[in-house]
N, C-alpha and C positions, 0 to 999 in steps of 0.2 A: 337689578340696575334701574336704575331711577328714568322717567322718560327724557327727551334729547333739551331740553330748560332746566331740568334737577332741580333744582331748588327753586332756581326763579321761576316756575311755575305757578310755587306760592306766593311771589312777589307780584306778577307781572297783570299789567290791569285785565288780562282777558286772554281767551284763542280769540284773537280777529282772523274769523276765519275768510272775510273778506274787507275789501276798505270801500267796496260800492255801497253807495246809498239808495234806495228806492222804495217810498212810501206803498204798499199792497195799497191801501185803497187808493191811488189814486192810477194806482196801471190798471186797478180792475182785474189784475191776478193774472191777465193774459199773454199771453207770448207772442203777440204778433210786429210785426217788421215795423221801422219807425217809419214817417213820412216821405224820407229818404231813399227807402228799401233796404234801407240798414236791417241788421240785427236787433233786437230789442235787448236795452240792456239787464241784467239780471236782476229778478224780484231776490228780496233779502229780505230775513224776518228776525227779529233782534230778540234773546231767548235768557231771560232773567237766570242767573244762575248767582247762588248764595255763600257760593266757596270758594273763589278766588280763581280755580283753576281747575281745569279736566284731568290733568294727569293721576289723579285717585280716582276717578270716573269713569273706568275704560268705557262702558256700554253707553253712558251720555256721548263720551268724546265719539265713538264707534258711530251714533245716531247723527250727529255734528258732518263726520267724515262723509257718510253715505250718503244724504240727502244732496252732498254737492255734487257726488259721482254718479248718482244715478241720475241726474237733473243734468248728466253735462255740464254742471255748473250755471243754469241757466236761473237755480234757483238753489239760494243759500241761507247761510245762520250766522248771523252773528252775536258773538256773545258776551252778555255782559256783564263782567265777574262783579264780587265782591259785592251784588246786589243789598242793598241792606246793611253793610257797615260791618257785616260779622257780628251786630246784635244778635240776642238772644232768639228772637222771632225773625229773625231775615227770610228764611222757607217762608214764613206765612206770609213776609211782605213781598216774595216774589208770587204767590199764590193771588194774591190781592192785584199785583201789578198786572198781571196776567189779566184775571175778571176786569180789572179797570182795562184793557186795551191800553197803558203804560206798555208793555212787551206784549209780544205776538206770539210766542212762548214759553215755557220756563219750567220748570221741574222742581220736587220737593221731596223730600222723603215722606214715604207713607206713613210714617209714627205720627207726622206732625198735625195729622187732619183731625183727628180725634180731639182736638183746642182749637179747633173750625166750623164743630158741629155736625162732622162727618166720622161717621160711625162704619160706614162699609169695608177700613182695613183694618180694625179692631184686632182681627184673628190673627195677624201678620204680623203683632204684639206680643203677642201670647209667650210666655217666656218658657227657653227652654221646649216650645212646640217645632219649629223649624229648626232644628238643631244639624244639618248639615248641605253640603252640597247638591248631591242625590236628591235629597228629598225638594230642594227647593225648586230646583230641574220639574222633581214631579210635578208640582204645585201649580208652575210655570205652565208646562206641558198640557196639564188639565185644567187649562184657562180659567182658574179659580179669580186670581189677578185681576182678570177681563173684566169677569161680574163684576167686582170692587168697585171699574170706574163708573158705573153710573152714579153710585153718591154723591156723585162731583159738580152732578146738575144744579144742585142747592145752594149753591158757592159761585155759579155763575163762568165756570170753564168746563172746557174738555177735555176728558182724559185720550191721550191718544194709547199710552201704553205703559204697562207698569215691566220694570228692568230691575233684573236680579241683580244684586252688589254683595258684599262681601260679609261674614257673620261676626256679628259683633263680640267680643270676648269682655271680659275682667281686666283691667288692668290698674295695680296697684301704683302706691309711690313708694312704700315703705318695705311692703311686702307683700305676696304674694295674697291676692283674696281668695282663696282655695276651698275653706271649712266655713260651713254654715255659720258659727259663731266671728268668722272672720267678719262677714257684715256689721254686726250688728255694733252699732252705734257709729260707725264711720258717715263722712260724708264723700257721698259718690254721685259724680256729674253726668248728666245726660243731655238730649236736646229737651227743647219746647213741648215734652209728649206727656199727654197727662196720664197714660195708661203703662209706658217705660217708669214711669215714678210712681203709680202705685205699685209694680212689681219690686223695685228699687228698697220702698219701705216694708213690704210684706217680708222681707229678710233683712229687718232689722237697722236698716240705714235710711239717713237723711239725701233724698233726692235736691241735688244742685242743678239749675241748670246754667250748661254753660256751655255754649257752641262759641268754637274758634279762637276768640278774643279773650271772652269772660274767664274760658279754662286755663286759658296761659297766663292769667293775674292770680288764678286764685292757685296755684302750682305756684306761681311764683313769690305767693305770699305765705304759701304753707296751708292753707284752708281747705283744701280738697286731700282728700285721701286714694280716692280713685276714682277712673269713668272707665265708659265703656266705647270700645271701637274698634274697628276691622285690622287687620296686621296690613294690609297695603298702607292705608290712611297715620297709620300709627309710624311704619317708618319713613313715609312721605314727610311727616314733619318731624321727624328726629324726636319721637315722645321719648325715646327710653332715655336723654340726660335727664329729664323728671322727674319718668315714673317708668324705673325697668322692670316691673314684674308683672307679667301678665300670666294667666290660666287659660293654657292651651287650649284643652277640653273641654271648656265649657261654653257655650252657644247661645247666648242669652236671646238672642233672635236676628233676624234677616237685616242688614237692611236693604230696603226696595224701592226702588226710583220713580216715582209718575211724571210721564209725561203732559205737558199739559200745554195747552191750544185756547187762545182766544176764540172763539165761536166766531164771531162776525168777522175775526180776518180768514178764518176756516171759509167764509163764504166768497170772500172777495178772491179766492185762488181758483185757476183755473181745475176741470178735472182732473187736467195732467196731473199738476201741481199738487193738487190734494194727494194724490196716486203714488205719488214719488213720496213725498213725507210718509204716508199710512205704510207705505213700501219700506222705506228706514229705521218705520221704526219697530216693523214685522219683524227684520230683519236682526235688528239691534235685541229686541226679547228674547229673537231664539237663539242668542249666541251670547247670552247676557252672561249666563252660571258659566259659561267656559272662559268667558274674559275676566270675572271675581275668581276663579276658582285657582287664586297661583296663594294659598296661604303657606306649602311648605318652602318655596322659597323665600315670602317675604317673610318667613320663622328666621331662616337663617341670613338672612340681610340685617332683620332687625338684631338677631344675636351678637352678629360682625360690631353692631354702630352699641351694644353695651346693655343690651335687655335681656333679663333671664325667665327662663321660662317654667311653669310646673305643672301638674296633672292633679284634677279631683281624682279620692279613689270612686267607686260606685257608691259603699254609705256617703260621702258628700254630696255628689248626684242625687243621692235618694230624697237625700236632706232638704233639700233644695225646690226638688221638686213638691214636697208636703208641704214649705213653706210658700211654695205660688199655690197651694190648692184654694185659700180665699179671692188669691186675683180671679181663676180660672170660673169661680164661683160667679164671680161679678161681670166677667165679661159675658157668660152665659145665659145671662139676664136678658141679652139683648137676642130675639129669637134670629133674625140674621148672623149674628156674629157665632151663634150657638151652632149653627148649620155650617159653615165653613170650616170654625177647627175641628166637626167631626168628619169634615169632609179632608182633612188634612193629616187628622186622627187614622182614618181608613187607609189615607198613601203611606204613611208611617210605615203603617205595618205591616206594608206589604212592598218598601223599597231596602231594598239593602244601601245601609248607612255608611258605605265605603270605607276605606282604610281610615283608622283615626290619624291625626297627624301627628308624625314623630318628633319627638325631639334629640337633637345629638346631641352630642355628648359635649361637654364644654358648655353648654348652654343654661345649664340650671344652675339652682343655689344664688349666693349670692352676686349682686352685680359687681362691677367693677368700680372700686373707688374714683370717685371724682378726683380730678387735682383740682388742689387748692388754687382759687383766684389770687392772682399777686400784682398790683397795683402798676400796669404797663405803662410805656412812653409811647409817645409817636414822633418818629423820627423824621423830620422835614426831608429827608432822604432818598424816604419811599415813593413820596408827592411824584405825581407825573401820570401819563396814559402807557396804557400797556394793551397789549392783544394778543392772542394764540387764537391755533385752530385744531380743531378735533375732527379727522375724520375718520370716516367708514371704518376705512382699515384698524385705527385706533379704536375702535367702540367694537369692532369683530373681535379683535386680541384680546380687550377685556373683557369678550362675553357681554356685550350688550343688545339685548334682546329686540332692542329698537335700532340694531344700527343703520338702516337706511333711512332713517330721519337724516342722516349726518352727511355732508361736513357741515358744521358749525363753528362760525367764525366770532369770538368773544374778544370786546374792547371793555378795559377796566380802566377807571378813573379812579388816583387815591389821592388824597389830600387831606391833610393833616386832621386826618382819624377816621375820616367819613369813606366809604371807597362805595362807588355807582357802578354797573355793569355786573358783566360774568354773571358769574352762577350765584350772583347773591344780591342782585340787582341794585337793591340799596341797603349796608350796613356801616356798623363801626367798627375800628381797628385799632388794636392795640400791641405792642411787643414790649415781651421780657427776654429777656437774654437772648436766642437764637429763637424764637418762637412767636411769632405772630398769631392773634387769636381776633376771630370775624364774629361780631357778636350783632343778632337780627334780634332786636327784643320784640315787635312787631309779631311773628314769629317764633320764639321761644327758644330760638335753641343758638347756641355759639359751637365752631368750629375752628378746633387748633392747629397748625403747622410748624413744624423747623422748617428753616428759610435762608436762603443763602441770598447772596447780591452778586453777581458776575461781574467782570470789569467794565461791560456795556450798558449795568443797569438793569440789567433783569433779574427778574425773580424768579426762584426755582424753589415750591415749596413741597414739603413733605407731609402727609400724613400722619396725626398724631393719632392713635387708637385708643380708645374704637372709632369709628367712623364708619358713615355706612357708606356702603363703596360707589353708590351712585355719585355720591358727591364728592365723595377721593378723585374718580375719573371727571368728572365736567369741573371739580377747581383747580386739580393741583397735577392732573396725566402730564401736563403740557408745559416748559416756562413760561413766562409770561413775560414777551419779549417788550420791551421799554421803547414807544416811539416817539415819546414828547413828554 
């Protein structure tokens, strides 16, 4: 189940995780009473983030939570999505934001430093070397990470922490990328990483990059064949109407989150202060792999909403691995990067690699036929505001694993095609026959219902399958009672 925004998550400009404003440099980081004998009000540090939303995030969003509870709130985060436009380099422009003292701090993926001139997470590349859970625990555990951040010195921020996130898989449009020769000659998208795309080509395919924005035009133009990405991320935005096949077993690599810290507003915080952040985000690493580590359920979420799924045998595996043996060559050049994966190499073999992840039954072969687009009306009918509420109890009955986020109270505006609010913040609307169909091209993915009208005006819609059930419960559990 999707977190308590579902979808608009990926719409909504941020987590404002507060709405107070207060400059670090100029409280000078301290906590002391105002002239008054007041309270002082809370230092807040604004924390560049390149992906719209936390809820694919958990250990960022986790790091976000912490620092306000351990601080009593006295010191907080606020955050500010969609840094960067969802361009291609947005990670590196909140990296940049960051050095420049723009944001106070901000976070990237570890792939993306290696096109920054930072070489120290090279090995956390390495494809097919982090290849599961367990092991990345280990990796974590024996502060391998740690060392990485001092690279960061050269870039002009500070690393406060690197946080496990979720393993990246194959995921196809057409079919399945399974066998070594399925690469070769496809184009398949990654982010901004130049060492993700020499692995990409060493099996045979043309490296795209395309983060967020760029991947859902070029999907939508037909020019991609496949990319790669974690099973949360992947049913957080509805990939499988796309690109429903993904390769369960195969682990192309980690990805890992760095935290990162302007230096000179690091100095303007009091010790507390410092104490409290370095405390969150202690906290947030060591419980990073257990908050990435839900892929057999997001297997069958993602199943539910229309993605199938299949398994390398071991000769493809093996395959695979012979044809990263010149990456592995190249990264080894670098004698630091050389010393970590064999130091990564040695946890390997000595962590058991946990249960592989199953797949049920119903889930493989091929996807579910699309229906056909048929040219909708908007009926001036619909036009009006509308509201429901979802609570506790409602998200407990369905099994939602966040229900004490809840209640949550959604107001929708629809007019004539456009509809604002709810769980889709801003999209278009269209009906054919009994069937209303919510299309977020922004976004990438549309969501169909049958739909009735009551005598008072409301709307009572229903689930068209697949769907994935986070967004069955936050758009359509409820009617959607008509108040203007």
């Amino acid at each position: 189940m999707r977190s308590r925004n579902g979808r608009a998550g990926l719409m909504m400009a941020g987590v404002a995780v507060t709405v107070a404003m207060l400059a670090v440099g100029c409280s000078g980081g301290e906590l002391a009473g105002n002239k008054a004998g007041g309270a002082a009000p809370p230092v807040v540090l604004q924390m560049g983030n390149a992906h719209g939303e936390l809820n694919g995030l958990p250990a960022i969003q986790y790091f976000v939570s912490q620092v306000k509870e351990r601080s009593g709130g006295n010191l907080r985060i606020e955050v500010r999505s969609t840094y960067g436009d969802f361009a291609n380099d947005a990670e590196q422009q909140v990296v940049r934001a960051v050095a420049a003292g723009e944001a106070d701090l901000g976070w990237a993926g570890t792939r993306i430093f290696d096109t920054m001139g930072v070489t120290s997470f090279q090995a956390l590349q390495a494809p097919m070397l982090i290849d599961s859970y367990p092991l990345e625990q280990a990796v974590i555990t024996a502060g391998i990470p740690d060392q990485m951040l001092q690279g960061l010195d050269r870039i002009g921020v500070e690393g406060l922490a690197v946080l496990a996130d979720g393993l990246r898989k194959p995921v196809g449009v057409k079919r399945a990328v399974v066998h070594a020769a399925d690469w070769r000659g496809i184009k398949f998208g990654t982010v901004k990483s130049e060492r993700q795309a020499d692995a990409i080509r060493a099996l045979g395919a043309t490296p795209v990059e395309v983060f967020r924005r760029a991947r859902l035009e070029a999907l939508s133009s037909g020019t991609l064949d496949g990319f790669e990405m974690n099973l949360l991320l992947y049913q957080n935005t509805a990939s499988a109407q796309a690109a429903p096949y993904v390769t369960a077993n195969v682990n192309l690599w980690p990805q890992m989150d760095v935290l990162l810290a302007n230096p000179d507003r690091l100095t303007h915080l009091s010790e507390q202060q410092r104490s409290w952040l370095m405390q969150a985000a202690q906290d947030a690493t060591e419980r990073s792999v257990s908050l990435a580590n839900h892929d057999a359920q997001d297997l069958r979420r993602a199943c539910q909403a229309g993605a199938r799924f299949a398994n390398a045998s071991k000769a493809d595996l093996a395959a695979l691995n012979e044809a990263f043996a010149p990456v592995y060559a190249s990264l080894e050049q670098d004698p630091q990067t050389k010393a970590f994966i064999q130091q990564i190499e040695r946890l390997k073999r000595s962590t058991p690699a946990g249960r592989p992840l199953a797949v049920p039954a119903g889930c493989t072969g091929h996807a579910p036929a699309k229906p056909v687009k048929q040219a909708g009306s908007v009926p001036s009918s619909l036009n009006g505001t509308y509201r429901y509420e979802l609570t506790k109890e409602d998200a407990l009955r369905v099994g939602d694993p966040e229900a004490d986020h809840f209640p949550d109270v959604e107001t929708v505006t629809m007019r004539n095609g456009e509809v604002k609010g709810g769980c889709f913040e801003v999209a278009r609307y269209s009906v054919t026959g009994n069937r209303i169909t919510f299309d977020v091209p922004e976004f990438g993915y549309t969501l169909t219902f049958t739909f009735v009208v009551d005598d008072k005006g409301s709307l009572h819609l229903t689930p068209v399958q697949p769907m994935d059930p986070g967004d069955a419960f936050q758009c359509s559990y409820k009617p959607w009672t008509k108040i203007g």
